[in-house]
TORMIKE-42220 format. One line per field, with one value per residue (C-alpha): residue number from 1; residue in three letters; x, y, z. Coordinates in pm, 1 decimal, decimal comma, always signed. Layout:
k <- c(NUM	...) $
r <- c(ALA	...) $
px <- c(X	...) $
py <- c(Y	...) $
pz <- c(Z	...) $
//
This chain:
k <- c(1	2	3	4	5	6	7	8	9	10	11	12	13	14	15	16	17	18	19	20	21	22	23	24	25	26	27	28	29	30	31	32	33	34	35	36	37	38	39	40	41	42	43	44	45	46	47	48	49	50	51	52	53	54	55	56	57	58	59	60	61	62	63	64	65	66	67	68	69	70	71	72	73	74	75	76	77	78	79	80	81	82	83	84	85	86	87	88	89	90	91	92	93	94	95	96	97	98	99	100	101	102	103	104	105	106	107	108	109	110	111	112	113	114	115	116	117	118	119	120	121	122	123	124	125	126	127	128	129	130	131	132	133	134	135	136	137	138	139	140	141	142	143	144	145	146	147	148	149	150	151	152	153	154	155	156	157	158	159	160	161	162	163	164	165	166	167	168	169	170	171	172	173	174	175	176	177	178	179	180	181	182	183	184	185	186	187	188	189	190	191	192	193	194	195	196	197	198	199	200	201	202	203	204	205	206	207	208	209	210	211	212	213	214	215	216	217	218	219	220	221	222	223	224	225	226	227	228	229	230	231	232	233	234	235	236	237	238	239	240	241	242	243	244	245	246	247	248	249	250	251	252	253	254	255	256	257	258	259	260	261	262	263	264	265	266	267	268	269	270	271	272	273	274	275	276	277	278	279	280	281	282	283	284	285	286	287	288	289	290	291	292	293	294	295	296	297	298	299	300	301	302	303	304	305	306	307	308	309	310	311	312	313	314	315	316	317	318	319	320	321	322	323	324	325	326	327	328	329	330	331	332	333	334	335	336	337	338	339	340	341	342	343	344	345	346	347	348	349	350	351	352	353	354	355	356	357	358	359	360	361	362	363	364	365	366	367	368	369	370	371	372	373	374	375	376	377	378	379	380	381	382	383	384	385	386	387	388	389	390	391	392	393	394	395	396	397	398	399	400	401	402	403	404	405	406	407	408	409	410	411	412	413	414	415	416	417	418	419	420	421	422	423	424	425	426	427	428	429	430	431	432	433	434	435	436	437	438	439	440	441	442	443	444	445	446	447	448	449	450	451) $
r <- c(UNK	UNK	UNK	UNK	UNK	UNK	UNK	UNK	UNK	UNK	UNK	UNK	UNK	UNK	UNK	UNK	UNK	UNK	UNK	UNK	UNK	UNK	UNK	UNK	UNK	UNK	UNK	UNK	UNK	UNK	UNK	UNK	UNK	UNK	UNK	UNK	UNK	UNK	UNK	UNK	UNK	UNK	UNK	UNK	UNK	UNK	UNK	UNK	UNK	UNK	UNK	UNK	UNK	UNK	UNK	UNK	UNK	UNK	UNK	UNK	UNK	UNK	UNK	UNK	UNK	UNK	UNK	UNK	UNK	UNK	UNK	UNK	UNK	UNK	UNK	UNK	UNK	UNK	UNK	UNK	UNK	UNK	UNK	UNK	UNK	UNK	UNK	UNK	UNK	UNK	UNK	UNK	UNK	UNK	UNK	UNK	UNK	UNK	UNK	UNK	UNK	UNK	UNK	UNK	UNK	UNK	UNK	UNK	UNK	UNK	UNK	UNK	UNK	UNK	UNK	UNK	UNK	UNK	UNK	UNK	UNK	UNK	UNK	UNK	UNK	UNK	UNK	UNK	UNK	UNK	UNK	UNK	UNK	UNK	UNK	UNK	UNK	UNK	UNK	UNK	UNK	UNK	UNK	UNK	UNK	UNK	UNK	UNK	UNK	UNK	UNK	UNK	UNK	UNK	UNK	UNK	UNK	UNK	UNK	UNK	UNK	UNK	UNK	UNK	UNK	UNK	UNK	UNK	UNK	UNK	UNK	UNK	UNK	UNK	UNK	UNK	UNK	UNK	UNK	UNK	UNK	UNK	UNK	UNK	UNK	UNK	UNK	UNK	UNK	UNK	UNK	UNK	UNK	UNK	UNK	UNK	UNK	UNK	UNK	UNK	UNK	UNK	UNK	UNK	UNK	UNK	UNK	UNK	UNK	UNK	UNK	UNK	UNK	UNK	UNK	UNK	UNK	UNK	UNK	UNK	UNK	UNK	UNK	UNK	UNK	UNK	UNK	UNK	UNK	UNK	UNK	UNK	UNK	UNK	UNK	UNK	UNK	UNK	UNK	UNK	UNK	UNK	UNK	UNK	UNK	UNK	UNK	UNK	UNK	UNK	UNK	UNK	UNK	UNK	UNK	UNK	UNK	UNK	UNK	UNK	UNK	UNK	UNK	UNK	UNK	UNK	UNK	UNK	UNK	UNK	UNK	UNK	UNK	UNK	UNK	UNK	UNK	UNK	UNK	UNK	UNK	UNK	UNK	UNK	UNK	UNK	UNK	UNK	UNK	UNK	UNK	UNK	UNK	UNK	UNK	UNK	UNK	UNK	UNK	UNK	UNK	UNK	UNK	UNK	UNK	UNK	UNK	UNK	UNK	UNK	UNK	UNK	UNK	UNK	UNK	UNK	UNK	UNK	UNK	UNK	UNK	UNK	UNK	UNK	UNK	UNK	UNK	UNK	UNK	UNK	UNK	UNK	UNK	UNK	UNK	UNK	UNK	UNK	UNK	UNK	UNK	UNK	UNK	UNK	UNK	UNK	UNK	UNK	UNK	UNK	UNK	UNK	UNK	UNK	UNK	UNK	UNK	UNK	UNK	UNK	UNK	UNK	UNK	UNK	UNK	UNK	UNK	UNK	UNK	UNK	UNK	UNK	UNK	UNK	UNK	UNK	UNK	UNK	UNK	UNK	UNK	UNK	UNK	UNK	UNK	UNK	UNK	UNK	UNK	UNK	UNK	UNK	UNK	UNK	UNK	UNK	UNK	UNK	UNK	UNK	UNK	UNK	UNK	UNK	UNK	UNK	UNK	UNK	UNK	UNK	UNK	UNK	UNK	UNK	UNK	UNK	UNK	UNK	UNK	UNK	UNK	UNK	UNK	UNK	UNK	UNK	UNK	UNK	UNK	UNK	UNK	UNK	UNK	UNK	UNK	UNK	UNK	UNK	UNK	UNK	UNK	UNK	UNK	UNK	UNK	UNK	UNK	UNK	UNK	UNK	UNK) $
px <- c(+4681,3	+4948,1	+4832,9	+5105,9	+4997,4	+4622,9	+4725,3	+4967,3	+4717,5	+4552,1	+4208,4	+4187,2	+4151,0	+3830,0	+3712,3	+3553,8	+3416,1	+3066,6	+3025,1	+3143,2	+2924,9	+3092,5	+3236,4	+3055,6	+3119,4	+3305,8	+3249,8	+3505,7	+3590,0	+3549,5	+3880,0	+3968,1	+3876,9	+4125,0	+3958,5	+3703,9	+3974,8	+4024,7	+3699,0	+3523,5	+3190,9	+3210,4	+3590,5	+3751,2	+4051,8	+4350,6	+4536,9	+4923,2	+5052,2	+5377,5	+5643,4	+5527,5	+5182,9	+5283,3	+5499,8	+5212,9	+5006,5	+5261,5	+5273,6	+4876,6	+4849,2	+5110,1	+4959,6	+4632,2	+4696,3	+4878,1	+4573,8	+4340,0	+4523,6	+4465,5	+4069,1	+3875,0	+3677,6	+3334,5	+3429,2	+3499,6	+3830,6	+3909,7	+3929,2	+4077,8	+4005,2	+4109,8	+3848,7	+3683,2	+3938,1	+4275,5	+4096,3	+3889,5	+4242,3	+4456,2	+4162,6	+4235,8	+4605,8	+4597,7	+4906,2	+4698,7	+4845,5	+4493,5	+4473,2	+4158,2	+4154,2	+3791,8	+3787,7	+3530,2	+3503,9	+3749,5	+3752,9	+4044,3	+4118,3	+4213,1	+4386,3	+4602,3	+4696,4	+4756,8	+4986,1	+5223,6	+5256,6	+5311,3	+5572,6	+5751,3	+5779,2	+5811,2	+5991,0	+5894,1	+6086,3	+6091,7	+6228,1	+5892,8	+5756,5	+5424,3	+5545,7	+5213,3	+4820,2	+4557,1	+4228,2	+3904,6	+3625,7	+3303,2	+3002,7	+2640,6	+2572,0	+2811,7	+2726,1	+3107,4	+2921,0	+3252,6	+3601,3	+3872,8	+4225,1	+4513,7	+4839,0	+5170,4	+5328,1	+5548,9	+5613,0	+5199,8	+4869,7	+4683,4	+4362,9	+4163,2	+3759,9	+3473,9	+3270,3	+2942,8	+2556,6	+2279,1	+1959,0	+1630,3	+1345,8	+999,2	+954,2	+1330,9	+1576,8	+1887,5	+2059,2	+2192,6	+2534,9	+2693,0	+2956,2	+2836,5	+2942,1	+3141,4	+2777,3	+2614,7	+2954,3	+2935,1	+2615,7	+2626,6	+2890,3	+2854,7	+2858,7	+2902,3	+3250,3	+3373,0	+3221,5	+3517,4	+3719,0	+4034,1	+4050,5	+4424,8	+4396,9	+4245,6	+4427,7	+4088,0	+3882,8	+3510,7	+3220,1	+2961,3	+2698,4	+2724,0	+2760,9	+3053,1	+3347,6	+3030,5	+3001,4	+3343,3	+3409,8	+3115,6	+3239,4	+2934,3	+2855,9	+2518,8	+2487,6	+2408,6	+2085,5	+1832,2	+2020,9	+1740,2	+1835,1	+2244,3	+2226,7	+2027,7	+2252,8	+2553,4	+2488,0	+2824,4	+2820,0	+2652,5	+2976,8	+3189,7	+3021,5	+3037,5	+3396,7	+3446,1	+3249,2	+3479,2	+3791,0	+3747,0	+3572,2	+3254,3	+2901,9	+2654,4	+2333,1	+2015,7	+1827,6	+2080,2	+2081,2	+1759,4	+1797,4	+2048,3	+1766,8	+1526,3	+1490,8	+1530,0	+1865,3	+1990,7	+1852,8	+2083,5	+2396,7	+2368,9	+2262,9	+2439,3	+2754,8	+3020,8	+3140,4	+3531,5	+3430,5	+3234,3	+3504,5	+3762,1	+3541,0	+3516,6	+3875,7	+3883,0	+3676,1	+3873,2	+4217,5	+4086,4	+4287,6	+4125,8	+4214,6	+3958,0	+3721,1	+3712,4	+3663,4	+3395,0	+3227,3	+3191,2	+3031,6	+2786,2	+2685,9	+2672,3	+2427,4	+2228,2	+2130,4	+2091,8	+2386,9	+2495,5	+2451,2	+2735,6	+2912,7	+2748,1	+2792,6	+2774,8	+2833,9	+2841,2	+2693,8	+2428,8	+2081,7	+1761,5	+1721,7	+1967,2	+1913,8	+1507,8	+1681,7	+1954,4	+2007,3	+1795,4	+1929,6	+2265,1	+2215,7	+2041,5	+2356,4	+2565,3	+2352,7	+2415,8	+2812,1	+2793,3	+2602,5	+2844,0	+3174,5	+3008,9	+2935,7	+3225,2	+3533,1	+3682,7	+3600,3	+3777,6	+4106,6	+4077,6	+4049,7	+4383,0	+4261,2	+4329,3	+4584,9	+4507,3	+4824,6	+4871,4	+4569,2	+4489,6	+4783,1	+4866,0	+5178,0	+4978,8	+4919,8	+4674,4	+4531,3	+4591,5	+4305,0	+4117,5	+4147,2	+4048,8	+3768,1	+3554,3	+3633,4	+3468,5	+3174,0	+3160,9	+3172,7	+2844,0	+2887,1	+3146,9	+3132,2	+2830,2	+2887,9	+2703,1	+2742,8	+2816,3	+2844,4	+3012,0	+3228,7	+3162,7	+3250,3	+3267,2	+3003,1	+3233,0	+3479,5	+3245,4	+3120,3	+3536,7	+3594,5	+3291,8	+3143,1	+3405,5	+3624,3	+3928,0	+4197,5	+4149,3	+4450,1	+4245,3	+3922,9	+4091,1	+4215,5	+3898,0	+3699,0	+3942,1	+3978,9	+3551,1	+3503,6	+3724,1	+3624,4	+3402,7	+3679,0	+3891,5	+3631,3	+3636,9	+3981,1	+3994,1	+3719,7	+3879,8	+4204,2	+3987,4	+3828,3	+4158,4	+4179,4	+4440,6	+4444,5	+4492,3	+4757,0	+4957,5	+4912,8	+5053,8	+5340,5	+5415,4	+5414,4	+5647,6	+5891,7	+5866,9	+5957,0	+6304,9	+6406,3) $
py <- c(+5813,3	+5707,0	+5652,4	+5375,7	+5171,0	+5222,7	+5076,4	+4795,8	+4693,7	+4390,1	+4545,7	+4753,3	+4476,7	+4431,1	+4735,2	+4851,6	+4545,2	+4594,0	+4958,3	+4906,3	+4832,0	+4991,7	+4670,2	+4355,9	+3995,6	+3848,2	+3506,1	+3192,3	+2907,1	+2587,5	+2388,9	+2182,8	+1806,0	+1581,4	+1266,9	+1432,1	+1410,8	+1064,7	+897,1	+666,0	+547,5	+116,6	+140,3	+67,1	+304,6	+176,2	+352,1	+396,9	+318,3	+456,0	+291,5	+328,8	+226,7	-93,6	-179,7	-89,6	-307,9	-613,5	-636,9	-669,7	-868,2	-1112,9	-1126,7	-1170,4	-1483,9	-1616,9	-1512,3	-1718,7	-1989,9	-2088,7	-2048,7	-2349,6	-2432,2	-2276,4	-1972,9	-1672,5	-1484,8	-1174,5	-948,2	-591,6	-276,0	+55,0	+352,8	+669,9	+942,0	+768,1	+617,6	+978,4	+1174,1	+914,3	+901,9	+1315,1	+1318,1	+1420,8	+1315,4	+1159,8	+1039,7	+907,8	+575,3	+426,7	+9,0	-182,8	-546,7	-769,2	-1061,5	-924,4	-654,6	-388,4	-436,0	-791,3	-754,1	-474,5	-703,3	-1019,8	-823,0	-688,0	-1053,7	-1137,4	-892,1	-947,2	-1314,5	-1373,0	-1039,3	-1154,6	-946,4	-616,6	-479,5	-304,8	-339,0	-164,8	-1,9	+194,2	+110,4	+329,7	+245,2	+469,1	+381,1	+386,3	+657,7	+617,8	+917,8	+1177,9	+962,4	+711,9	+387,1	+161,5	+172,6	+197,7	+104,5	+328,6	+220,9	+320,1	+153,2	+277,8	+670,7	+652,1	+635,5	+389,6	+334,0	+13,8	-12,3	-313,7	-251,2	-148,4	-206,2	-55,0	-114,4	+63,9	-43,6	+143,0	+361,7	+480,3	+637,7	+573,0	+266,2	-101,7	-108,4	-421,6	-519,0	-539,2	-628,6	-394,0	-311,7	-230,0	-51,8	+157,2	+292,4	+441,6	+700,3	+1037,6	+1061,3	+848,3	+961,7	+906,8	+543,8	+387,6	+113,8	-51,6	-406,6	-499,9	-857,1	-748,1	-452,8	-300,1	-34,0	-104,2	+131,1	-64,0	+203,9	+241,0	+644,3	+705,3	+706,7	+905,7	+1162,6	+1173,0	+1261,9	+1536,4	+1662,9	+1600,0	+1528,1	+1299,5	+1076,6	+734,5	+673,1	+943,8	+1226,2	+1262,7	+911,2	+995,1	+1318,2	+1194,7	+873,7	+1120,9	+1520,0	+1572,4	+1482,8	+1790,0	+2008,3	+1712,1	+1790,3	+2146,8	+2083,2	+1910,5	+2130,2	+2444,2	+2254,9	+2002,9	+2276,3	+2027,1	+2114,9	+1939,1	+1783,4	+1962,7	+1668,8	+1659,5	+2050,8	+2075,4	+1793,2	+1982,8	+2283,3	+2112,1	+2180,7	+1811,7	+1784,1	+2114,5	+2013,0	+1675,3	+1900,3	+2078,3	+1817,7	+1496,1	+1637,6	+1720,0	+2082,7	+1959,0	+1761,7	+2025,7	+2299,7	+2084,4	+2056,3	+2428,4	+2523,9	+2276,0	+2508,2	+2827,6	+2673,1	+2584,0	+2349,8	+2707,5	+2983,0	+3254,1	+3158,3	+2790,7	+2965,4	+3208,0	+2885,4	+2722,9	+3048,0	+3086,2	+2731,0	+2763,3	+3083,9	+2909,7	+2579,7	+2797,9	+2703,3	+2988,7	+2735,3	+2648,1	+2988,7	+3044,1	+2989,2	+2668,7	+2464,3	+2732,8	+2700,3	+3061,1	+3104,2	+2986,4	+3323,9	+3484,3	+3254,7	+3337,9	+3688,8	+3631,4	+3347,7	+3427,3	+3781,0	+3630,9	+3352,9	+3639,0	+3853,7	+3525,6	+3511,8	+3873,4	+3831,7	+3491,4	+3721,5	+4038,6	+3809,8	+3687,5	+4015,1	+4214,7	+3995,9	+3916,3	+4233,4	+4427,0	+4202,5	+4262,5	+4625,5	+4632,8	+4931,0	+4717,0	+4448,8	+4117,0	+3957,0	+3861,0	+3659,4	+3516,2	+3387,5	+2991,1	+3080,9	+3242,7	+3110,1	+2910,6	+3050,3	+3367,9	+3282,1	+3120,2	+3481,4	+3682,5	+3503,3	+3460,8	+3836,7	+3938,3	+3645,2	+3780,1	+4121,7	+4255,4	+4185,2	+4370,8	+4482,2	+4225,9	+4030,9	+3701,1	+3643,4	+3270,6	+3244,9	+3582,8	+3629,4	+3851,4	+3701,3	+3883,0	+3668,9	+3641,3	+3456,2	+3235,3	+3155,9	+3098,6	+2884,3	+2656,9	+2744,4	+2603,1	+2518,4	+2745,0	+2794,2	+3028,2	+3207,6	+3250,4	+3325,2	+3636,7	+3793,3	+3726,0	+3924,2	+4214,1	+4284,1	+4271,6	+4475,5	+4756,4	+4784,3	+5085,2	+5240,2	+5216,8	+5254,3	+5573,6	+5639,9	+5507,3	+5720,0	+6045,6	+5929,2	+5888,4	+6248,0	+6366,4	+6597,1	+6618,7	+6974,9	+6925,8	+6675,1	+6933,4	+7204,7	+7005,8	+6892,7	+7273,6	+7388,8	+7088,7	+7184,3	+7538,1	+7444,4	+7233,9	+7570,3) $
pz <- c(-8020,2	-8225,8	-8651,8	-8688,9	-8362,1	-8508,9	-8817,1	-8663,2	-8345,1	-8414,2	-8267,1	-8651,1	-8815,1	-8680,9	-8615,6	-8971,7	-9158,3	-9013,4	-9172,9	-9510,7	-9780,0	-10118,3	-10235,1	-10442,6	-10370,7	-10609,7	-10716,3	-10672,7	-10855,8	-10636,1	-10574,6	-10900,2	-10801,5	-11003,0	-10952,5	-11225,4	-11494,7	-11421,9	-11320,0	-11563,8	-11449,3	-11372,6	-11395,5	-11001,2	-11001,1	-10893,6	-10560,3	-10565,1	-10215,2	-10059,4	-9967,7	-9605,4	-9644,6	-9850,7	-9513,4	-9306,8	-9553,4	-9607,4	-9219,6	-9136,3	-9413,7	-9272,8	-8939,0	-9052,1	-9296,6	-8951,2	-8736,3	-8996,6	-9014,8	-8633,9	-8669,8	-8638,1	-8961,3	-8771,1	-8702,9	-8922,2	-9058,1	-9057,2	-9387,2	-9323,9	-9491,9	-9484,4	-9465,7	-9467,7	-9600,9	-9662,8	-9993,1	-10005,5	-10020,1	-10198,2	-10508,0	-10463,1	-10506,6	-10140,6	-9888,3	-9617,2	-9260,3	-9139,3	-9166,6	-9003,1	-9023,4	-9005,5	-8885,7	-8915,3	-8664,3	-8450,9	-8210,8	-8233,0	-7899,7	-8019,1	-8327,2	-8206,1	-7904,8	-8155,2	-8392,4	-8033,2	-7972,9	-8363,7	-8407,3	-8101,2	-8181,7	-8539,5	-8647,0	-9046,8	-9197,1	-9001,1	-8724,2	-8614,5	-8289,3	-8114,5	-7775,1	-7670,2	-7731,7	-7667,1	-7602,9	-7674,4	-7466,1	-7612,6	-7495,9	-7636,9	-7494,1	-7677,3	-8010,8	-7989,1	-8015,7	-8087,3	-7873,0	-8077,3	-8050,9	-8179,1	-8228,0	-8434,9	-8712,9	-8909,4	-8777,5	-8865,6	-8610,0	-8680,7	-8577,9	-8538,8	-8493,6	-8563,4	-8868,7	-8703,8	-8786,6	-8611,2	-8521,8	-8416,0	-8156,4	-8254,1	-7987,6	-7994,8	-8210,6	-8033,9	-8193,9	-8058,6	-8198,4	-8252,7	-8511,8	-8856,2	-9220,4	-9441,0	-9614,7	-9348,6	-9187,1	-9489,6	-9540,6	-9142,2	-9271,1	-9293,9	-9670,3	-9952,8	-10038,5	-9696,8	-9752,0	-9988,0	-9867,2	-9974,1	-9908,8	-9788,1	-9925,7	-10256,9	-10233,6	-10455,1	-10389,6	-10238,8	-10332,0	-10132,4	-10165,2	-10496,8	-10516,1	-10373,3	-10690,6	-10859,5	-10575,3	-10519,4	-10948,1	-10891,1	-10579,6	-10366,7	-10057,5	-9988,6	-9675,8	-9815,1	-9615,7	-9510,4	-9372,8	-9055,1	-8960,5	-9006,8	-8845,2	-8534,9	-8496,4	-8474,3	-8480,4	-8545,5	-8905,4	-8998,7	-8911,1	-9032,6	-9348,2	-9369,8	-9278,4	-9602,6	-9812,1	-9770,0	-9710,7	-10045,7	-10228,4	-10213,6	-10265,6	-9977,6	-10113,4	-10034,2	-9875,6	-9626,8	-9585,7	-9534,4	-9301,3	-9093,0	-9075,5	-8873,5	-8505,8	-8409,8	-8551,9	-8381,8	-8033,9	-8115,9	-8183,8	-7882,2	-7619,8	-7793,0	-7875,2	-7627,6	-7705,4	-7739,3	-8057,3	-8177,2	-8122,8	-8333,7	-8632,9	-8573,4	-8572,7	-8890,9	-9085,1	-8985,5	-9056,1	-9406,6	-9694,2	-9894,4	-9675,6	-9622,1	-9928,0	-9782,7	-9417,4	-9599,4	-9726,6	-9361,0	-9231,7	-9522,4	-9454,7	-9077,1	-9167,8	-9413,0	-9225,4	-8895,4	-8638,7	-8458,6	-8141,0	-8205,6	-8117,3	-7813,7	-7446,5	-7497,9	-7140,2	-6922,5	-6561,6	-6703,6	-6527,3	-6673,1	-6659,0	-6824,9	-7077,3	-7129,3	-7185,0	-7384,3	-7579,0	-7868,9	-7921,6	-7889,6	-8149,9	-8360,3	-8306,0	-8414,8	-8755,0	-8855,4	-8794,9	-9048,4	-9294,8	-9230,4	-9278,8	-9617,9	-9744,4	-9658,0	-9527,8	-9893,2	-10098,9	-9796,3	-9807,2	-10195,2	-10130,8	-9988,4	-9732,5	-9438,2	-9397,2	-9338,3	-9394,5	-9033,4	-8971,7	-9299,0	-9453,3	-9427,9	-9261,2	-8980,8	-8613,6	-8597,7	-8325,7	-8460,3	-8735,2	-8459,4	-8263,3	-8595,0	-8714,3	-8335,7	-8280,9	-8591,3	-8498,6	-8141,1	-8138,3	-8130,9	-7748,9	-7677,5	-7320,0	-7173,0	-6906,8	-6738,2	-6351,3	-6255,8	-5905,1	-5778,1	-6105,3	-6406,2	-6743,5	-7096,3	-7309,7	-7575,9	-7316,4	-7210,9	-7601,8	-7681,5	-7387,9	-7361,8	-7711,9	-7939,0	-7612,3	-7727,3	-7485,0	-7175,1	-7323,8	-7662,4	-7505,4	-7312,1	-7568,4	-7780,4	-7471,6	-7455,1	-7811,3	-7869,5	-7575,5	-7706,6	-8109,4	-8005,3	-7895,9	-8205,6	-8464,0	-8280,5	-8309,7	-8678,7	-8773,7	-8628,9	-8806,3	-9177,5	-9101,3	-9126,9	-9417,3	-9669,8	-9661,8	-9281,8	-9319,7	-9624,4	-9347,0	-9102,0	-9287,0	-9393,6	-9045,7	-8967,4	-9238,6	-9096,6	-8770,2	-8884,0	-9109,3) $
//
């Protein structure tokens, strides 16, 4: 076998990491939060809007004093505020594009429908029109309690959605939604820092739970009621904050990781949440703001709270049987990859002995990174197969394509590399038992042969 195609062929990169165990993990610094430098505990920072989001701004605004002003003295107006991580990222210094809008008193359906008319009518000012809506219907079931309404203004998506409260009957813990005030809106987040809002007509910032400009300064991230209750209402905030934590640089409090360890929360993960979502907070975490440490930080998490369920077959039409046999060896399997990557992954790129450059880099396909990091997860199950109907499938296809619901495309290639790393640790280990003596008597027979 050629040395050169060993070295180029993307199946070496994976083919050592398991077996080498010379090099010490080196510690990282966390990514620099600037909001530390500025924050000042009581003091309301100001945010600094671009020209784009004052437009955006200056038009709801508009619309809304209109909308108001045709209520009858009874009922209630309507007081918009932007939230979650637009005021997260702008406090950061971040660029942020995601601009999520909560109405009181007002569905978004509504609004959104309001402001088409508005615009096309009044024109106060602007030229801007809304050509396509986009409703999101709402499902209980897979934890998306509200619809929401997405529209664009601007060149930007917008998104509108009710404020929400919740409620609980004793012998249930699945919650009556029903629109709710921006207090109660705020403390059903996902974390305290995610909980800011910026009031359009104020134009201030709103830390309703009182924690999150503190655990935004300290870089933490604490759910701001009892992490059982905000994990259970949606399961998916567990990976949306593991997500954070290795792309921010964030450190996750440990009530709410020890939350995320209990068996009640994981049995929510994996029978509330549909695998799609689940599979884009996944790729999230492996095409990281921090590159591989960031991507090393998601794993060691995922490893430490115990969710290799995520990573395997996930929705897969498999036997009860197969199953009884398989899945706990599998999720074991799972575990030992997290731990592996942690150990080895970064002291071997440091190394320099293989090169990395292809996957690992920012400038690298994302599903190239996608690819590198489930192959290295994966691999352990190289050439097992599960029969569905009369079809064989690789197990590592089936945990890529209804796992973390990669592309078939992806999946394939994530099957044939696994099943052949045996094959080229071989090779690779033939080509490092290569001696230099043999390779100077090689190269003096070769010079031989041209004289």
């Amino acid at each position: 076998m050629n040395i050169h195609r060993i070295f180029n062929h993307r199946k070496f990169c994976l083919s050592t990491f398991r077996n080498i165990s010379i090099f010490k993990t080196q510690s990282y610094k966390k990514m620099e939060n600037s909001f530390t430098k500025t924050y000042i505990p009581g003091v309301i920072p100001e945010i600094e809007l671009t020209p784009t989001e004052s437009q955006i701004i200056n038009v709801l605004n508009n619309y809304t004093t209109a909308y108001n002003s045709t209520l009858e003295s009874e009922q209630s107006p309507i007081t918009l505020r932007i939230t979650g991580g637009w005021v997260r990222d702008k406090l950061l210094g971040l660029p942020s594009h995601d601009i999520d809008i909560g109405i009181d008193n007002c569905s978004g359906e509504s609004f959104v429908m309001g402001l088409k008319e508005w615009l096309e009518e009044e024109k106060k000012g602007t030229d801007e029109t809304i050509n396509k809506i986009h409703k999101i219907k709402k499902n209980p079931d897979k934890s998306k309690h509200l619809e929401t309404c997405t529209t664009k203004l601007f060149g930007l998506d917008i998104d509108f959605v009710n404020l929400r409260s919740e409620s609980y009957t004793d012998n249930s813990r699945i919650p009556t939604i029903s629109t709710g005030t921006p207090y109660e809106d705020s403390h059903r987040r996902d974390a305290t820092l995610n909980a800011l809002f910026f009031n359009l007509s104020t134009k201030k910032i709103e830390d309703l739970t009182n924690k999150g400009l503190e655990d935004l300064a300290n870089g933490v991230l604490r759910t701001p009621l009892d992490p059982m209750k905000t994990f259970l209402d949606d399961p998916l905030r567990c990976l949306r904050l593991i997500r954070f934590a290795s792309n921010y640089g964030f450190s996750i409090d440990r009530l709410a990781i020890e939350a995320m360890k209990q068996s009640e929360i994981k049995v929510a993960l994996e029978t509330k949440i549909s695998r799609e979502r689940i599979g884009v907070e996944v790729k999230k975490m492996i095409i990281n703001k921090r590159g591989i440490i960031g991507v090393n930080d998601s794993i060691e998490l995922l490893k430490e709270v115990g969710f290799s369920c995520v990573f395997d077959v996930g929705d897969s039409k498999v036997g009860d049987e197969w199953i009884k046999e398989n899945d706990k060896l599998l999720n074991e399997d799972i575990m030992k990859n997290f731990d592996n990557i942690n150990k080895y992954l970064i002291p071997i790129v440091e190394s320099k002995i293989i090169n990395f450059k292809g996957f690992l880099n920012e400038e690298c396909d994302e599903n190239d990174r996608v690819l590198f990091y489930s192959c290295l997860i994966l691999n352990t199950w190289r050439d097992k197969r599960i029969k569905i109907g009369k079809k064989d499938f690789y197990v590592s296809y089936l945990c890529e394509l209804n796992g973390i619901k990669m592309p078939a495309k992806i999946s394939e290639n994530v099957s044939n590399i696994v099943k052949n790393i045996e094959n080229v640790r071989n090779d690779i280990k033939n080509v490092s038992n290569f001696k230099r003596r043999d390779r100077k008597s090689t190269r003096l027979n070769s010079s031989h042969k041209t004289e």
